[in-house]
C-alpha positions as CSV (number, residue, x, y, z in Angstrom):
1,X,131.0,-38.0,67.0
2,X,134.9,-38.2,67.0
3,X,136.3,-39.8,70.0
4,X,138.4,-37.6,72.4
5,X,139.7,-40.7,74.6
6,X,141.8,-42.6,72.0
7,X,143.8,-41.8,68.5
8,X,142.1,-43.5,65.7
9,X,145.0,-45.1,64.5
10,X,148.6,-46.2,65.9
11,X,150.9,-43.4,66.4
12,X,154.5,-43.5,65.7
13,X,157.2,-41.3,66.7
14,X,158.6,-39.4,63.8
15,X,161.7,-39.4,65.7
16,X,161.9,-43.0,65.4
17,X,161.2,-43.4,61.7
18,X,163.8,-40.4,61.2
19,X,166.2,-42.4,63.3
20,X,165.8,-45.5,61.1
21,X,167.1,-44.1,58.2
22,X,164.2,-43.7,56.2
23,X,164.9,-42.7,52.4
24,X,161.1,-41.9,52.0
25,X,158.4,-41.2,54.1
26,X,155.3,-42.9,54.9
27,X,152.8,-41.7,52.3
28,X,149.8,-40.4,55.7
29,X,152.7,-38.1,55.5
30,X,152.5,-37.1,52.5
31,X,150.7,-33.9,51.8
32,X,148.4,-33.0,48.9
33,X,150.7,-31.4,45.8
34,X,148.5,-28.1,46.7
35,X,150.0,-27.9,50.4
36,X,153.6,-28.7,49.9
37,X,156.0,-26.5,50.5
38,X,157.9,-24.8,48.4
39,X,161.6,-25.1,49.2
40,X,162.5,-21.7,47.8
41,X,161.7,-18.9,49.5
42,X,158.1,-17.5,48.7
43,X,158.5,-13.9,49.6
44,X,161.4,-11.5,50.4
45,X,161.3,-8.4,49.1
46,X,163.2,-7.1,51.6
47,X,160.9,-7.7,54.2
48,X,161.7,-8.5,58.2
49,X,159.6,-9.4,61.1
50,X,159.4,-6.0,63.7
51,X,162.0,-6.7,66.1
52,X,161.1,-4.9,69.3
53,X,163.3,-3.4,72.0
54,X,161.5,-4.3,75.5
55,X,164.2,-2.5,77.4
56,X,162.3,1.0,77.7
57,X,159.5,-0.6,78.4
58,X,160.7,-2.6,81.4
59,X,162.9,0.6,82.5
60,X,160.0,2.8,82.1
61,X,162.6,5.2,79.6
62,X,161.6,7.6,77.0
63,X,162.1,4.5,74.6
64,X,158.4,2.6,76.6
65,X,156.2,4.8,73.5
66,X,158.3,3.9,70.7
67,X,158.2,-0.1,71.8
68,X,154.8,-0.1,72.6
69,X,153.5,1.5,68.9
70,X,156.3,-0.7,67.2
71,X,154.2,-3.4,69.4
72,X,150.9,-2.1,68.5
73,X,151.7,-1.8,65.2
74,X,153.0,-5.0,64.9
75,X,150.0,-6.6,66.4
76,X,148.0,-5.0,63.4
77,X,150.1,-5.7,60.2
78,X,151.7,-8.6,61.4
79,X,150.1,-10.6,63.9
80,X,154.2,-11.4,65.1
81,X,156.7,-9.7,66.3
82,X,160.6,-10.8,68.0
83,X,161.5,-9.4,71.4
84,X,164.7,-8.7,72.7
85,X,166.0,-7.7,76.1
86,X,162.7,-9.6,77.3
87,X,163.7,-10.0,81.2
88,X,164.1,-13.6,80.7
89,X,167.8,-14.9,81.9
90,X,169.6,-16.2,79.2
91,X,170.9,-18.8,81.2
92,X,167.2,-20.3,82.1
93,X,166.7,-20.4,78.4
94,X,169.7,-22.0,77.6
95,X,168.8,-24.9,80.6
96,X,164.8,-24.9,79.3
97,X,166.4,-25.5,75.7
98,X,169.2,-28.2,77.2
99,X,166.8,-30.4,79.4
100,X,164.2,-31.1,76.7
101,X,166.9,-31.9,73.9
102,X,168.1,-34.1,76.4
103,X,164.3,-35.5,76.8
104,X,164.3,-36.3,72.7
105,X,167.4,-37.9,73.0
106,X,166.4,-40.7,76.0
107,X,165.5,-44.3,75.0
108,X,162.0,-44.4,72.8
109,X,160.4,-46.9,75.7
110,X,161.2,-44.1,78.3
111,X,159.6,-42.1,76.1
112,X,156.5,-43.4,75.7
113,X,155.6,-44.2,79.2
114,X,154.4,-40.6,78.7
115,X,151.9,-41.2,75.3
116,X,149.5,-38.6,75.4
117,X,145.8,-39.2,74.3
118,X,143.9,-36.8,72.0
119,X,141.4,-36.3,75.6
120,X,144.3,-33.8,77.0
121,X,147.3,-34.1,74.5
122,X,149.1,-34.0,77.9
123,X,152.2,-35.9,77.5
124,X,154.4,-37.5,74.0
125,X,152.8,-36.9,71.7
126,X,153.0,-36.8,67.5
127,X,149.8,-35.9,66.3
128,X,146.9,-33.4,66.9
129,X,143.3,-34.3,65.8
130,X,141.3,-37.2,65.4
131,X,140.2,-37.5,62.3
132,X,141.1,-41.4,60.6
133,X,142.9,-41.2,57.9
134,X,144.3,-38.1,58.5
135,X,147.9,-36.6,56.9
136,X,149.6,-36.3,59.4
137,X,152.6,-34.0,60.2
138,X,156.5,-34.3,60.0
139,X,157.2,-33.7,64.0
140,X,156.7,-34.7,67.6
141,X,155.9,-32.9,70.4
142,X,155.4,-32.8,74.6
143,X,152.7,-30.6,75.8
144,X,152.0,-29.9,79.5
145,X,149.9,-27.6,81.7
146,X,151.3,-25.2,84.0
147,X,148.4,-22.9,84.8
148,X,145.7,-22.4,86.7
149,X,147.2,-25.2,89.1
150,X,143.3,-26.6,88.9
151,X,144.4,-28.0,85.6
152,X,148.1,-28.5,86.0
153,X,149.4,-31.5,84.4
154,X,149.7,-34.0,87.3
155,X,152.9,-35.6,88.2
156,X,152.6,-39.1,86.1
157,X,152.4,-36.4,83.0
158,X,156.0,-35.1,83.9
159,X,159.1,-37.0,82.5
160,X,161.1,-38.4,85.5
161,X,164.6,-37.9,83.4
162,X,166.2,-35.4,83.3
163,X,166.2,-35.0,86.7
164,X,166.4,-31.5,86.4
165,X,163.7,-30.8,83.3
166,X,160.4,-30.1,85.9
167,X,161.8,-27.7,87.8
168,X,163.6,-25.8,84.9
169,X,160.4,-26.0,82.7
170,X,158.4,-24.7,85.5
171,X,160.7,-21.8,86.8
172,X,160.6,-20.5,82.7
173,X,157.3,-20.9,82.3
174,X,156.7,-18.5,85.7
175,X,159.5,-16.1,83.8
176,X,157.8,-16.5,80.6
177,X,154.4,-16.0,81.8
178,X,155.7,-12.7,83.9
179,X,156.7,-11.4,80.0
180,X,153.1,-11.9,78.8
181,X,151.4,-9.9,81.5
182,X,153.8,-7.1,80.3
183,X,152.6,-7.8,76.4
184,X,149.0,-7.9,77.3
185,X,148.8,-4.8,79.3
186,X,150.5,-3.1,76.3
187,X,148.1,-4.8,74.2
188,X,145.1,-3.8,76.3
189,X,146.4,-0.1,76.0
190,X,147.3,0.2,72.6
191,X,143.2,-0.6,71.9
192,X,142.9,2.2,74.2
193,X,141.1,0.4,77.0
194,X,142.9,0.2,80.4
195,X,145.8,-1.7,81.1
196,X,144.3,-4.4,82.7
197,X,141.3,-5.4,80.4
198,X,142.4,-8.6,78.6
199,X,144.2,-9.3,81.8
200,X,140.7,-9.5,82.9
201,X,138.4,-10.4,79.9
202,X,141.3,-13.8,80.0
203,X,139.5,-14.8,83.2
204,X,142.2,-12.9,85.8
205,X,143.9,-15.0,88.4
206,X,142.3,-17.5,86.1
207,X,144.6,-17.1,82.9
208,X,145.8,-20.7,81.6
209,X,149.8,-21.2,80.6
210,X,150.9,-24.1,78.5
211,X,154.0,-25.1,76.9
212,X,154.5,-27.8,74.0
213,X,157.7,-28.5,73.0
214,X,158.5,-29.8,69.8
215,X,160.6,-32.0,67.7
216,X,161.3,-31.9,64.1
217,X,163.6,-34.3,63.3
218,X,165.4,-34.8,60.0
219,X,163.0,-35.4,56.5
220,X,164.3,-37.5,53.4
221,X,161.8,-35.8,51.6
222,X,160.9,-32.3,52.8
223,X,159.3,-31.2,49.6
224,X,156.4,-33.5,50.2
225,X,155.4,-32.6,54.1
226,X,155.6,-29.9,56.8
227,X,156.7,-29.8,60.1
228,X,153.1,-28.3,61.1
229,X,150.6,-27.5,59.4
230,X,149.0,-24.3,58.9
231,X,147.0,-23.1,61.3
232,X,146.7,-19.7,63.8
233,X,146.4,-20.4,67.8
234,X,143.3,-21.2,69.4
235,X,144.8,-19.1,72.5
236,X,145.8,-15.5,73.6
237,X,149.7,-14.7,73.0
238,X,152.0,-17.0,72.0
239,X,155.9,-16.8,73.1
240,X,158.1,-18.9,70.7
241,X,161.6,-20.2,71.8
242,X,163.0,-20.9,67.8
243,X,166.0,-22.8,67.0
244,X,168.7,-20.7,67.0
245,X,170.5,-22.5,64.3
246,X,167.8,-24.2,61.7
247,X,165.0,-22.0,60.4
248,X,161.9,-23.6,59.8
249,X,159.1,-21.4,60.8
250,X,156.9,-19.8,58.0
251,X,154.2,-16.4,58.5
252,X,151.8,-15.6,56.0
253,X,152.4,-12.4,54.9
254,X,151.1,-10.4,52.3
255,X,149.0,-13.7,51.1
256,X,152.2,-15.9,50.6
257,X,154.7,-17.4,53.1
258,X,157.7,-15.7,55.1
259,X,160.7,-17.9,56.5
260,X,161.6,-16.4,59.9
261,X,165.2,-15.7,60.4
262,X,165.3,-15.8,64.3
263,X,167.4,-12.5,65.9
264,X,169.5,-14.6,68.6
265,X,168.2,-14.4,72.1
266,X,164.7,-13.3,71.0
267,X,161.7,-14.6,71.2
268,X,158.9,-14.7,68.8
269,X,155.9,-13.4,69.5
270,X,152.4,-13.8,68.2
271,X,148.9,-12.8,68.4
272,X,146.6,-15.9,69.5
273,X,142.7,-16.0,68.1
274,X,141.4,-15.0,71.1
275,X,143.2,-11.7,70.9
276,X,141.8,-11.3,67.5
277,X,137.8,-11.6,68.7
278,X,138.3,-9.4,72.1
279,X,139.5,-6.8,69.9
280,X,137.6,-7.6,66.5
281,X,140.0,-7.8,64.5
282,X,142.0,-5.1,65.4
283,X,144.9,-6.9,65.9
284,X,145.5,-10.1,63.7
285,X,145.7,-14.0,64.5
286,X,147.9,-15.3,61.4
287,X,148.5,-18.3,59.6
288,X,151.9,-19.9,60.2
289,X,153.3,-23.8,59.7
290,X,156.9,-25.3,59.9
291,X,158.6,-26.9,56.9
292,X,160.7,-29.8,57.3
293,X,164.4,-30.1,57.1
294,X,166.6,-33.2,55.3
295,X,169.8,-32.0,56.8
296,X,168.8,-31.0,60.7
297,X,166.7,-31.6,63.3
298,X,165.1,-28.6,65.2
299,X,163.8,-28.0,68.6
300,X,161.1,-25.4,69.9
301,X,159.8,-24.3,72.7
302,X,156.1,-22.5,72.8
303,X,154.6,-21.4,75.2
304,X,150.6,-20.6,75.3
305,X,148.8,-17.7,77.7
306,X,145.5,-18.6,77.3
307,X,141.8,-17.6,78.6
308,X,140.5,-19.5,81.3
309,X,138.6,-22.5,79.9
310,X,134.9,-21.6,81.1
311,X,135.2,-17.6,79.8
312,X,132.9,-16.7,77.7
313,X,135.2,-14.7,75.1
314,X,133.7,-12.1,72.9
315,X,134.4,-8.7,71.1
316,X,135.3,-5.5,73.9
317,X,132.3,-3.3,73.7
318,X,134.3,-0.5,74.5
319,X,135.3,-0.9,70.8
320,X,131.9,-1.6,69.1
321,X,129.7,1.2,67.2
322,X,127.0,1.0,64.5
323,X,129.6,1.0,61.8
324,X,131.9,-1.5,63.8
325,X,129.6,-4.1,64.7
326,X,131.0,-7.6,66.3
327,X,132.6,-9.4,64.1
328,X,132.6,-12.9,66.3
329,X,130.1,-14.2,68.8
330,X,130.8,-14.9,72.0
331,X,132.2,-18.2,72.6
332,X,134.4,-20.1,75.4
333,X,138.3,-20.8,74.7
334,X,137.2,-24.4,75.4
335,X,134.6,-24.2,73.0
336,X,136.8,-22.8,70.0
337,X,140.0,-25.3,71.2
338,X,137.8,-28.5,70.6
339,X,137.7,-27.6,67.2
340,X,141.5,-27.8,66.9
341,X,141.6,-30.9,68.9
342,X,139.1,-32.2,66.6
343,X,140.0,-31.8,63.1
344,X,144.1,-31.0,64.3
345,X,145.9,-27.6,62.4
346,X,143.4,-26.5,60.1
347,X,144.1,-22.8,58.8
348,X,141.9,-20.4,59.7
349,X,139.5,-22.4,59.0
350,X,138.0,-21.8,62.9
351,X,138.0,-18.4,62.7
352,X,136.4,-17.8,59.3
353,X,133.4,-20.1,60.5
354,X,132.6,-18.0,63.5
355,X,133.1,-14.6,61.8
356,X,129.5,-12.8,62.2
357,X,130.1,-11.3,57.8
């Protein structure tokens, strides 16, 4: 059985290995020729992530339909979608993005009073899953719980400099959180169920936030790693604060990968897995991983609305029929994120394994 209380090998910033002026990396980063990325990119054809207008919707305008079946439809084809005029002050994003650069940039010591263990991943962290041996990935990160306050990362979890970086990070993730309550009522809708049904199916009052910010510093040798690895959220929604300035985040679409050009201000926006079992596949959990960079670092910010831990999550049976059975048992979000903590960023790997046929 792999063990949750301790990584199975040493882990070492990537930050600090970057800093050291590495001209290749370490070959446990090194992934197989059949996952590199390719530098180029691997589709175009014109297409762009839906950008969505959230104006109407917060206004309550003639423009609320249009945004909400641009959403809907998004959720379907796409799995992502960018949002604009989201109700979050660009000045708090700004500060959110400021404090943990500021975090990165503090002595590696300081840092690592806060090492994380694979039993919470609370903290500094730079890898996800236990497996020895592993290849690992070309970033680090700092995860933390802000909701239910049951499970809220204690105060030894939160960095003590910048002084300012708790209360910042806590009064987004309250702003950020508000903006998923708006998504997931439009969600709920669009599947034609009441506006407060995943509200409720994610365990109510009970709905988990999260935030992990991460660090992808510079790569000699991009070709042969990624950022992060493939893999689709073990969660709800997802709410992306990208780099404004270095791209690095890739969607599978159409069977190949999509570089995200970032619309300034936005966020990013995606369906989480448990999205994709309450409404059986209705709307779509993709694939997406980060390639690395030789030239820049780049800093993101996501941040996870997730079930309650102990909910058993399972297809809506408002939306099953004869000829639409369930496509996914029922299962806890605790349940299906061992898995990730487990094996690390795996795919869909998850997903296909529960799928019912």
């Amino acid at each position: 059985m792999d063990d949750l209380r301790q990584w199975p090998e040493p882990v070492v910033p990537v930050q600090s290995l970057s800093d050291g002026g590495l001209t290749s990396i370490p070959e446990k980063y090194v992934k197989p020729p059949s996952d590199r990325p390719s530098l180029e990119a691997t589709l175009d054809r014109g297409l762009t992530m839906p950008v969505v207008d959230l104006r109407g919707i917060y206004d309550g305008s003639v423009d609320s339909r249009a945004a909400m079946v641009a959403i809907w439809d998004a959720c379907k084809e796409w799995g992502f979608f960018q949002v604009i005029n989201h109700g979050v002050r660009p000045d708090l994003v700004e500060e959110m993005k400021g404090v943990w650069r500021e975090f990165f940039r503090r002595p590696l010591d300081e840092k690592q009073r806060y090492a994380n263990s694979p039993a919470t991943y609370e903290g500094y962290g730079s890898r996800v899953g236990v497996e020895k041996g592993a290849v690992l990935d070309w970033g680090d990160y700092y995860f933390l719980h802000l909701l239910p306050l049951s499970i809220k990362s204690h105060d030894r979890h939160w960095p003590a400099r910048p002084s300012t970086l708790r209360c910042v990070t806590e009064e987004y993730g309250g702003e950020v959180f508000k903006l998923c309550g708006v998504l997931l009522r439009v969600l709920s809708m669009g599947l034609g169920l009441d506006e407060e049904y995943l509200r409720r199916a994610f365990g109510g009052d009970g709905t988990a936030s999260c935030v992990r910010v991460n660090l992808y510093p510079k790569c000699p040798q991009p070709e042969l790693t990624l950022g992060l690895s493939p893999h689709s959220d073990p969660g709800g929604l997802t709410v992306l604060l990208a780099d404004d300035h270095v791209e690095g985040l890739q969607v599978r679409k159409d069977g190949a990968w999509l570089t995200v050009r970032p619309v300034p201000g936005a966020f990013i926006v995606n369906v989480a897995d448990q999205i994709e079992v309450i409404s059986n596949g209705i709307y779509k959990s993709v694939d997406h991983r980060v390639i690395a960079n030789s030239k820049d670092e780049r800093l993101s910010i996501a941040f996870f609305y997730n079930p309650e831990g102990d909910v058993a999550i399972g297809p809506a049976p408002e939306l099953l029929t004869p000829q639409l059975p369930p496509l996914y048992p029922c299962i806890t979000f605790n349940e299906h994120r061992m898995y990730v903590r487990k094996r690390g960023p795996s795919g869909k790997s998850q997903m296909k394994s529960l799928k019912l046929y």
